[in-house]
C-alpha positions in Angstrom: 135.2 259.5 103.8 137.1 257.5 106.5 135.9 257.1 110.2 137.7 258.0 113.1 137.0 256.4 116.0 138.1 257.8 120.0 137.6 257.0 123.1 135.2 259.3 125.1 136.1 260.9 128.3 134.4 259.6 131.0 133.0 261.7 134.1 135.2 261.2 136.9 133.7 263.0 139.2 130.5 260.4 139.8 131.3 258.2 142.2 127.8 256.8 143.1 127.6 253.9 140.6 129.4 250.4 141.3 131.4 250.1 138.5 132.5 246.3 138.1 135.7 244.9 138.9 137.5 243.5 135.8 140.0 241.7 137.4 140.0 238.3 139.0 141.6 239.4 142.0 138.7 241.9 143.3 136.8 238.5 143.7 139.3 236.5 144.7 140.6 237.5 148.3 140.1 235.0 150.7 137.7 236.3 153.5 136.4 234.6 156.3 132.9 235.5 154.6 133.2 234.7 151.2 134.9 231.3 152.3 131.2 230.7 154.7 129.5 231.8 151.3 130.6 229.3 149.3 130.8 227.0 151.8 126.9 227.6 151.9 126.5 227.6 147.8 129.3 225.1 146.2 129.9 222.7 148.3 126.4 221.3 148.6 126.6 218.7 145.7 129.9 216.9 146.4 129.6 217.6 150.2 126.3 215.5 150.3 127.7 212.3 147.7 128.5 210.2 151.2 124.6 209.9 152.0 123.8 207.8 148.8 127.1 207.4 147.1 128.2 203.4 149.1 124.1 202.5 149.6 124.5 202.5 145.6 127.7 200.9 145.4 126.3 198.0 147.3 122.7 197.9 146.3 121.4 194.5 146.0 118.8 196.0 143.3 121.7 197.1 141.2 121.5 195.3 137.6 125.7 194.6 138.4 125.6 194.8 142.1 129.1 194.5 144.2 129.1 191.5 146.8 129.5 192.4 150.2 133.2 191.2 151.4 135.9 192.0 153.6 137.9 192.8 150.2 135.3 195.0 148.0 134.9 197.2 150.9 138.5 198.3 151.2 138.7 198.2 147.4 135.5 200.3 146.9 136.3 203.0 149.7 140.1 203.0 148.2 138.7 204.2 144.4 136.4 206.3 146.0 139.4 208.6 147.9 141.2 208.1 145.5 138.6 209.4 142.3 137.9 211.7 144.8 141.4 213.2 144.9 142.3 212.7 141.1 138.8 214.3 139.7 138.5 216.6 142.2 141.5 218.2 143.5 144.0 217.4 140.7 141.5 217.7 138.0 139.6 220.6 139.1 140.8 222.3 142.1 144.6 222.2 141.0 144.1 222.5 137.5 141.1 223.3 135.7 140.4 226.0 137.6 143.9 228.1 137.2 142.2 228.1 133.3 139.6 230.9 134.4 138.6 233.9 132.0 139.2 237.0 134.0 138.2 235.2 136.9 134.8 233.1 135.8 134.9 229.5 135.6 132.6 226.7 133.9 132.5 224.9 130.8 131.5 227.8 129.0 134.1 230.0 130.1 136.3 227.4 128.5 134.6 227.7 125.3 135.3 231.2 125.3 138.8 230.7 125.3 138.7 228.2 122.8 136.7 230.6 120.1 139.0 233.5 121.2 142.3 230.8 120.6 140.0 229.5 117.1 140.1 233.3 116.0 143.3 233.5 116.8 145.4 231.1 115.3 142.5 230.3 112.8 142.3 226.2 114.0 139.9 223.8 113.2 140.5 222.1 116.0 139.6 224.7 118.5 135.8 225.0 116.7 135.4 221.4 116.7 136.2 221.0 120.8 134.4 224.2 121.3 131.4 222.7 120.0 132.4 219.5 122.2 131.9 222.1 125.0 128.3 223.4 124.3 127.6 219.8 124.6 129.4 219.1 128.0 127.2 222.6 129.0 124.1 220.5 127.6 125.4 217.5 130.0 125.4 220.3 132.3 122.6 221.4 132.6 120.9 217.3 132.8 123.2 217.5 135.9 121.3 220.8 137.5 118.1 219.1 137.1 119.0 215.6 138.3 120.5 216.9 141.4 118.4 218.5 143.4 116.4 215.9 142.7 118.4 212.7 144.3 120.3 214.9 146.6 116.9 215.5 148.4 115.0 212.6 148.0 117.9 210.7 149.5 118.0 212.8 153.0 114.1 212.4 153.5 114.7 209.1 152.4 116.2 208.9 155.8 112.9 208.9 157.6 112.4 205.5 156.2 115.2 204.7 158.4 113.9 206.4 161.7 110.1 205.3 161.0 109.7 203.1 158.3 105.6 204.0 158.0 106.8 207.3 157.0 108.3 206.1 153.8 104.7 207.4 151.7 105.6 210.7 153.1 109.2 210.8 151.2 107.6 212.3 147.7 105.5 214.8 149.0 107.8 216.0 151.3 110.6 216.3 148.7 108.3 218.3 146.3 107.3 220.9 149.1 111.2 221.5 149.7 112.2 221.7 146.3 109.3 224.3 145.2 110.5 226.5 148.4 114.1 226.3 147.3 113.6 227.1 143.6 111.1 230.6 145.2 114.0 231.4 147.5 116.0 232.0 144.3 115.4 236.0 143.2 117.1 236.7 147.2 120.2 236.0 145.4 123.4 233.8 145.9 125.1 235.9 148.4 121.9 235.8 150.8 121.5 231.9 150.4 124.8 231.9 151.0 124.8 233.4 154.3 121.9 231.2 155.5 123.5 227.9 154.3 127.1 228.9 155.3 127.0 228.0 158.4 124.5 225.3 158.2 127.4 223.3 155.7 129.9 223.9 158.2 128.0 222.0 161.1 127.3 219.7 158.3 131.0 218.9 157.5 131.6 219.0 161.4 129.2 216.2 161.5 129.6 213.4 158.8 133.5 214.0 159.9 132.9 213.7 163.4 130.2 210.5 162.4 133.0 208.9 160.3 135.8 209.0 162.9 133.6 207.2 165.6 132.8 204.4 162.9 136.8 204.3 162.3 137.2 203.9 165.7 135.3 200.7 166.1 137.6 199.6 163.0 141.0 201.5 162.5 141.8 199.2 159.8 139.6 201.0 157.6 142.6 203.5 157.1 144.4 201.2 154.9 142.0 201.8 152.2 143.9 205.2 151.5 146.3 203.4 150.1 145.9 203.4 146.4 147.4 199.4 146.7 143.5 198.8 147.9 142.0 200.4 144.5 144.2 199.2 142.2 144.1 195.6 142.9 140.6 195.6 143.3 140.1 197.0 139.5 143.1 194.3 138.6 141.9 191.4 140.7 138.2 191.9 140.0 137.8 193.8 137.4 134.4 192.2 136.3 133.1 193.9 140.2 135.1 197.1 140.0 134.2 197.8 136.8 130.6 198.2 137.2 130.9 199.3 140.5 132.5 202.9 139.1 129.3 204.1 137.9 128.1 204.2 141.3 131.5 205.0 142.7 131.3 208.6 140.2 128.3 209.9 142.5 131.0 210.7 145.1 132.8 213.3 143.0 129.0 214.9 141.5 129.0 218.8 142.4 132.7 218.9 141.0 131.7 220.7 137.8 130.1 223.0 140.1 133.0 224.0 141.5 134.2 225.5 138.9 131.2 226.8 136.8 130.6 228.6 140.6 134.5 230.1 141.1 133.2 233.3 139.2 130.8 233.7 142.7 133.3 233.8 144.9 137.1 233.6 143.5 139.3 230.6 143.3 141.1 230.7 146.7 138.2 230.5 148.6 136.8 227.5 146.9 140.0 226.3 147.4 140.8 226.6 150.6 136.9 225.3 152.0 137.5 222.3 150.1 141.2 221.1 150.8 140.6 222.1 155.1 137.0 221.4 155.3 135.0 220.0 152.7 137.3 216.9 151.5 138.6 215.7 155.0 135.2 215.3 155.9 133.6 213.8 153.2 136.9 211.2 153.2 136.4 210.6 156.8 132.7 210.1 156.5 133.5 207.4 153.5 136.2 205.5 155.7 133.8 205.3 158.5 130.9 204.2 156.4 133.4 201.5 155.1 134.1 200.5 158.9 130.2 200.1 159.8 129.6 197.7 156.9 132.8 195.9 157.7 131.4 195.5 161.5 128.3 194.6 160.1 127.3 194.0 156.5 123.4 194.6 156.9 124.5 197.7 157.4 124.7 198.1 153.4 120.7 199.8 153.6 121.6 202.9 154.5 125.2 202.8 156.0 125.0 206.7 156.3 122.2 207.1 158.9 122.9 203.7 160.3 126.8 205.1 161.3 124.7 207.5 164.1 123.0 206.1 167.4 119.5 205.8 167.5 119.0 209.0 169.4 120.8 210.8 166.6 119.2 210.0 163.4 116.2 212.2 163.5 118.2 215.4 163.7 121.0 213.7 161.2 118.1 213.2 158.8 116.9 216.7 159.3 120.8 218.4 158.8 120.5 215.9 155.8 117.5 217.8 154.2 118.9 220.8 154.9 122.3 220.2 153.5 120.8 218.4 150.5 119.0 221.5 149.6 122.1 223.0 149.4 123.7 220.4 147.3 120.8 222.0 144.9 122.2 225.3 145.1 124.5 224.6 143.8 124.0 223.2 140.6 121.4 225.8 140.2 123.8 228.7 140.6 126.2 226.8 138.2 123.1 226.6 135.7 122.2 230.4 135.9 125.9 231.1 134.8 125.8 228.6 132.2 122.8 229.8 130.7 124.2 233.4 130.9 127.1 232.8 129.1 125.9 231.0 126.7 123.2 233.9 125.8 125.6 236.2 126.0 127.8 234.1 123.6 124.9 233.4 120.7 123.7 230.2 122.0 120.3 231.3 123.7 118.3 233.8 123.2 119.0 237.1 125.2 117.2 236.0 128.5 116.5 238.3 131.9 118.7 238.1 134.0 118.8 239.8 137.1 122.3 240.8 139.5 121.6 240.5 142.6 124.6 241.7 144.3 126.1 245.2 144.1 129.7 244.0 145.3 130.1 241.1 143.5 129.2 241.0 140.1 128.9 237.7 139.2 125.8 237.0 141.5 123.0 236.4 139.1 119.4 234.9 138.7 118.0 233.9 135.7 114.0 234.0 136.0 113.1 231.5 132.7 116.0 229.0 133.7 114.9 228.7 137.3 111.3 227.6 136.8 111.9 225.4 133.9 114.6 223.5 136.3 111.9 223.6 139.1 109.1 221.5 136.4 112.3 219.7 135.4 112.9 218.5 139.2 109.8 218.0 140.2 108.8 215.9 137.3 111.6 213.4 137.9 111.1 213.7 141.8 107.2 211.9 140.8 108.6 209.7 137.9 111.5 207.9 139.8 110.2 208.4 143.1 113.4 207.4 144.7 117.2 207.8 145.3 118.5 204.5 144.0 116.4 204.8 140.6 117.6 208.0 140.0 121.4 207.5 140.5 121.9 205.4 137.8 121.1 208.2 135.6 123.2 211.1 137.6 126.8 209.4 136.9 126.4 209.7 133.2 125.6 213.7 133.4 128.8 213.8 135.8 131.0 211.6 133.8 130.3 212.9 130.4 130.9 216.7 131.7 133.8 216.2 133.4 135.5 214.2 130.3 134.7 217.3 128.1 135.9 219.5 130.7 139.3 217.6 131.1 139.6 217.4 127.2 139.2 221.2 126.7 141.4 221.9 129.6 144.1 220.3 128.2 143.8 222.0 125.1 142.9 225.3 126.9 146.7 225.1 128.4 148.7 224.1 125.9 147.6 226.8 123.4 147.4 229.5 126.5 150.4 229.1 128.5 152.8 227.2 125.7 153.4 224.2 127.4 155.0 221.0 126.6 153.1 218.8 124.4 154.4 215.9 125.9 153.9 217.1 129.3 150.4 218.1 128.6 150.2 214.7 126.7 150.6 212.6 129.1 148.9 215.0 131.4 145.3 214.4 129.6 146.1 210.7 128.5 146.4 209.8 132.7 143.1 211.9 133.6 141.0 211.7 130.7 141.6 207.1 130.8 140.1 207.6 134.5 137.3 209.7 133.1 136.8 207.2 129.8 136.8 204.3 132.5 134.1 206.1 134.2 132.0 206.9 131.0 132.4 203.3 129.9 130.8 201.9 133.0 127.8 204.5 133.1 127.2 203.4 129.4 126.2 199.8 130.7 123.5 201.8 132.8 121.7 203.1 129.7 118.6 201.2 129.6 118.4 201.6 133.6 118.6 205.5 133.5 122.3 207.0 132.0 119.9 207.3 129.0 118.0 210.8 130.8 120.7 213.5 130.8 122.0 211.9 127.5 118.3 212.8 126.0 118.1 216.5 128.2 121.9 217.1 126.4 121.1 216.1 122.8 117.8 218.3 123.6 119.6 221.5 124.8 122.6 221.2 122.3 119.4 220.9 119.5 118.3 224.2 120.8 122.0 226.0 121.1 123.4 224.8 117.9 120.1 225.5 116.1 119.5 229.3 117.8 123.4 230.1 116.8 122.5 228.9 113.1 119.5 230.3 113.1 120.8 233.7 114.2 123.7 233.9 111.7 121.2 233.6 109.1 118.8 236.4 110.3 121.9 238.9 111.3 122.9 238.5 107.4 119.6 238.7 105.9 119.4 242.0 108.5 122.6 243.3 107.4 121.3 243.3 104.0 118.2 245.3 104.7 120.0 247.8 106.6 122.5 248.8 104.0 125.6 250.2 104.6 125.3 252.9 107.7 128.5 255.1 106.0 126.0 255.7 102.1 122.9 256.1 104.9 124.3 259.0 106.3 126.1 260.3 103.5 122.8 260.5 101.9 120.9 262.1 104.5 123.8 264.8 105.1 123.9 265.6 101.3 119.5 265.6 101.5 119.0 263.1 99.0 116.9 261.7 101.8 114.5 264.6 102.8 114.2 264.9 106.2 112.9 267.7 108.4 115.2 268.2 111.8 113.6 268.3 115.2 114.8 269.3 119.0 116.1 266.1 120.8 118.0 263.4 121.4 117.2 260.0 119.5 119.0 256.7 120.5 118.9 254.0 117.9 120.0 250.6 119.6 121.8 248.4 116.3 123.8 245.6 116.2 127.0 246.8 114.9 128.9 249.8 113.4 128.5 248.6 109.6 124.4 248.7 108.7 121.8 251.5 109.3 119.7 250.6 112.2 116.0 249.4 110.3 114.0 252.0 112.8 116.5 254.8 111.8 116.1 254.1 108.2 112.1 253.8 108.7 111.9 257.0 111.0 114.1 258.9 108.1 112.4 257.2 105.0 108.6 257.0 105.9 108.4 260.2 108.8 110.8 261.8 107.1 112.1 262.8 110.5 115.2 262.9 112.1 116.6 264.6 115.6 118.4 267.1 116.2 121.2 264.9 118.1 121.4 261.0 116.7 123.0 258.5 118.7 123.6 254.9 116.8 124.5 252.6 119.8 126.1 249.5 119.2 126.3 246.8 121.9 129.6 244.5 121.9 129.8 241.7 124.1 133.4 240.7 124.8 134.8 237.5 125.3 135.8 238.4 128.8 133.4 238.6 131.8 133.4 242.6 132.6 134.7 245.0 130.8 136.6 247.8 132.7 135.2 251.6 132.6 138.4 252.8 130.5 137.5 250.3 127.7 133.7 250.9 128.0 133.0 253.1 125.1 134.3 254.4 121.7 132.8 256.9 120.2 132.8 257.7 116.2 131.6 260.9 114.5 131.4 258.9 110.8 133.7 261.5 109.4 131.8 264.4 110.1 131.7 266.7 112.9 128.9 268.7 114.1 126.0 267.1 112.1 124.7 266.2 115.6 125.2 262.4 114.5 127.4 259.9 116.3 127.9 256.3 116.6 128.7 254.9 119.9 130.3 251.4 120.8 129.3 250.3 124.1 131.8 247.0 125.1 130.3 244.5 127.7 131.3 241.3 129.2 129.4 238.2 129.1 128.4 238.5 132.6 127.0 242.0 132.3 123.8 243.5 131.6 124.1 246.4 129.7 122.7 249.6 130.4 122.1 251.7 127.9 121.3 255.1 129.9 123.6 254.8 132.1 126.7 254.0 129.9 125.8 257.0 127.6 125.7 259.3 130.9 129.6 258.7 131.0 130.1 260.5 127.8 131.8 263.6 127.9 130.0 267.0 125.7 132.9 267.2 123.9 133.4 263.7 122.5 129.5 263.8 121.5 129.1 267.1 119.9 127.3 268.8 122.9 125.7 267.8 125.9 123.2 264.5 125.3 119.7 265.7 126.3 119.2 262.2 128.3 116.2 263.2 130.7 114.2 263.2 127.5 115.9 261.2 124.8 113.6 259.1 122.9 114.7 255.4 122.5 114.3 253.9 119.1 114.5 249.5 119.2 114.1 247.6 115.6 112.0 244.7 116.8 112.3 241.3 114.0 109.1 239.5 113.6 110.7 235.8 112.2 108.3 233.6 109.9 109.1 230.3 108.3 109.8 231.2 104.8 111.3 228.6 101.9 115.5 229.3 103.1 117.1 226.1 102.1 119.8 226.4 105.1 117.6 225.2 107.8 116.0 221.9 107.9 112.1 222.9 108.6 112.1 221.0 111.6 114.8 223.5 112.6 112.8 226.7 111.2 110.3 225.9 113.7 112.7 225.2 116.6 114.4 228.5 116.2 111.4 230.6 115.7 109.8 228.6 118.9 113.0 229.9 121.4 112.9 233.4 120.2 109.6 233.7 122.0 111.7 233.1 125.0 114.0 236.3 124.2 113.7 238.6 126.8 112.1 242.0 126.5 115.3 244.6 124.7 113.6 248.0 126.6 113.5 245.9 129.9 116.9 244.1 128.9 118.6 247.6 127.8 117.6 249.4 130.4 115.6 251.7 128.2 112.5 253.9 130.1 109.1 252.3 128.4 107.7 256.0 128.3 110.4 257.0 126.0 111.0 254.0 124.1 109.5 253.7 120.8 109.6 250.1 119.0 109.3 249.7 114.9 109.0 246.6 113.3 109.9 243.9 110.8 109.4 240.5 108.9 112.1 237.8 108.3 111.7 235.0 107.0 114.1 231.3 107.6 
């Protein structure tokens, strides 16, 4: 008996659902719109760095702080710029984001590439760095809970500044904004977006207009864009400049969100905001900040607000919170595709996710990862209580991401596009000894902070690595109950497995094309039942992010035609939540042996009860760790798609 697979027909003629877009480009025109949307969602981060980012450098507090002098301020502007312009636009905006999987970006979109190039060409290598990558995700997501975080504290930290009895106010305050930011959430990205939009845009009008008035009262100032300035202050003092970099690295946070975000609104409008808006006005804002402390050095406490006349620091402190609270947005948006993907990719357990936009599809929130980054925030917001406390802990998250992100970059393009080695060589060996400098200096923050996302990325990679281990060994141990799906229905067909046939439609949901689904094999073995019409669906997720309509489904008659039993594969992306209903609707009669009777199909789901058995491939400490997350699995009728009233669920024990 061989199989013969085909692919269905689909109906043409039903033009009311959405189907996604597959390509890059359909996200990827630059519009006026989408450019305000992500304006209102990406930018937030590394568009706010200039309230906080100098007030750290020059923090008397600081364990290593940096003197105030005539020459460390030109020196410590010049390697901001100019970490600004390598991280940022060379790193990121000119590189690493040309390395996108059909159009999403992120870490984890790397990693795909790197399993897909592992499979491949069968290399070590690419395993090794993709594992690399679930840690820089884990870094990742310590990043989306230490920003929202600093970002607001240190704009309502600003009232200190206006009214300095207000400063007991600064916590509470901060903890009301950050619960009404995380509830805004299920409206969606493209809705925030549009709020925020134009809010960033005055914001960016702002700290650039601000920053050329303070360059005004001291034009020198410009000479820190030379790179002269930064180099000989790491040469001449490198004792100073050394330890000032881990304060230095807040300017470029929000850069890995960037390109974990392109997938929301394509690369050329992320793109263009940042090289006409975003990054003149943050440069300007630095210089301008430099010039205010070089007029005055007391001016070192908050050289932000103090840039602004009296009469304007109120509503500068107010455009502040507001901009800071986007500077959370987007990390958050960045951590709802991370954890996406890495579900999707057998990391986490399947989670809820819903899409909240029908034109673009990669416009997603994820319920469970929003309110365990809301605790998260808040919990740090009462625990440090301030911006300066908690910066010493954000450059490590940044640092140690963007390192892992440059590394597997690197990698990414040699093996993609068949570069030069030695051009790619000395490519990553002039980025990644700026980003080892970085990580080096946050390192001598460790016992001040840098040692908090370390602990929240060894914590998450724990719970990735362990779920992917944990489900290889259930999937086999499943696979061996199921049995071969090809004897199954030879059996059935030849009635050594008595079985009376009733009127229907049954869908069986299983996890591949090989093994008889457990609820099939239970309706058949111990109801001796079996429909009239079977459908076996298999759900693939693709290393891609969509899957276009014309690849959707392949359908299998398991060597037999009219039995009434069929096996359908139903290819997904990563960023796609399947719909079981709906995708079968497409099929044609003829490619499933009559018309499917879907109005009253019955739904049949194997649910897996796991139990801590005596299987020597887990540690037990693990055991419990996996079965602990798969409580967090979210519902597979709810997840599927499937209608509850017709959706019968028949379960299972395995032990780990």
């Amino acid at each position: 008996m061989t199989n013969r697979p085909r692919t269905t027909g689909m109906d043409d003629g039903d033009t009311s659902r959405p189907q996604p877009d597959s390509s890059a480009s359909g996200r990827d025109g630059v519009r006026l719109a989408v450019v305000v949307g992500a304006l209102g969602v990406v930018f937030g981060d590394i568009g706010t760095s200039p309230i906080y980012t100098l007030q750290t450098v020059f923090n008397p507090s600081d364990p290593h702080p940096v003197p105030v002098s005539s020459e460390n301020v030109y020196g410590v502007v010049s390697l901001i710029f100019w970490s600004v312009m390598i991280i940022v636009t060379v790193t990121y905006v000119l590189l690493a984001m040309r390395a996108d999987n059909d159009g999403e970006g992120g870490i984890m979109a790397l990693i795909t590439l790197l399993r897909r190039l592992g499979t491949q060409r069968g290399g070590r290598t690419a395993v090794v760095l993709a594992a690399l990558g679930i840690f820089g995700a884990s870094l990742f997501f310590g990043d989306s809970m230490i920003t929202p975080a600093i970002s607001v504290l240190s704009a309502v930290e600003g009232l200190k500044v206006v009214e300095p009895s207000l400063e007991q106010f600064v916590v509470p305050i901060t903890a009301v904004i950050i619960v009404l930011l995380f509830a805004v959430q299920r409206r969606g990205t493209a809705a925030v977006g549009r709020v925020f939009g134009p809010i960033m845009i005055a914001w960016f009008v702002v700290i650039g207009a601000n920053g050329i008035s303070g360059i005004a009262e001291h034009p020198g100032i410009l000479k820190a864009l030379s790179p002269t300035y930064a180099l000989g202050f790491l040469t001449g003092h490198f004792s100073i400049a050394f330890f000032s970099l881990a304060a230095i690295v807040l300017a470029v946070t929000g850069a890995e969100a960037l390109y974990a975000d392109m997938g929301h609104f394509g690369r050329r409008s992320i793109t263009r905001a940042w090289l006409v808006l975003v990054f003149p006005a943050c440069v300007l804002s630095y210089l301008g900040q430099g010039a205010s402390i070089l007029e005055n050095p007391a001016n070192i406490s908050s050289p932000f607000f103090l840039l602004i006349p009296d009469w304007g620091r109120l509503p500068l402190v107010l455009l502040a919170t507001a901009a800071t609270v986007i500077a959370s947005q987007a990390v958050i948006t960045g951590a709802y595709s991370v954890a996406s993907q890495a579900a999707q990719l057998g990391y986490l357990p399947r989670l809820r996710i819903a899409h909240t936009s029908e034109s673009t599809a990669g416009q997603i929130y994820v319920p469970w990862i929003n309110w365990v980054l809301m605790i998260s925030v808040l919990t740090l917001i009462f625990a440090f209580r301030s911006s300066a406390a908690l910066a010493y802990a954000f450059g490590m998250a940044v640092t140690g991401t963007i390192t892992i992100t440059t590394l597997l970059f690197f990698y990414v393009a040699r093996r993609r596009w068949n570069l030069s080695p030695w051009l790619t060589g000395i490519g990553a060996a002039l980025l990644l000894s700026v980003d080892l400098l970085f990580v080096a200096a946050n390192l001598t923050k460790l016992v001040h902070g840098a040692w908090l996302p370390l602990l929240i990325a060894i914590t998450a990679f724990t719970v990735m690595t362990t779920w992917q281990r944990g489900r290889a060994i259930v999937t086999a141990e499943r696979e061996r109950r199921e049995g071969p799906l090809g004897d199954f229905i030879s059996r059935l067909r030849e009635r050594k497995l008595p079985a009376q046939q009733v009127q229907g439609t049954a869908v069986f949901l299983n996890r591949g094309g090989q093994t008889t689904p457990l609820a099939l094999r239970a309706n058949v073995e111990n109801n001796h039942v079996r429909h009239e019409q079977v459908v076996i669906v298999a759900i693939e997720t693709e290393p891609v992010p969509r899957v276009g309509t014309d690849r959707r489904i392949v359908v299998d008659d398991l060597g037999y035609r009219d039995d009434g039993i069929i096996h359908v594969t139903a290819r997904f992306g990563y960023m796609e939540t399947p719909n079981v209903p709906t995708t079968l609707a497409l099929l044609a009669p003829e490619a499933t042996e009559g018309r499917l009777q879907l109005d009253r199909a019955s739904y049949f789901l194997s649910k897996i009860e796991l139990r801590r058995g005596d299987n020597p491939a887990m540690a037990t400490w693990r055991k419990r760790l996996f079965i602990a997350t798969s409580y967090i699995t979210a519902d597979a009728a709810e997840h599927f798609g499937l209608p509850r009233d017709r959706t019968v669920i028949i379960g299972s024990y395995i032990d780990v």
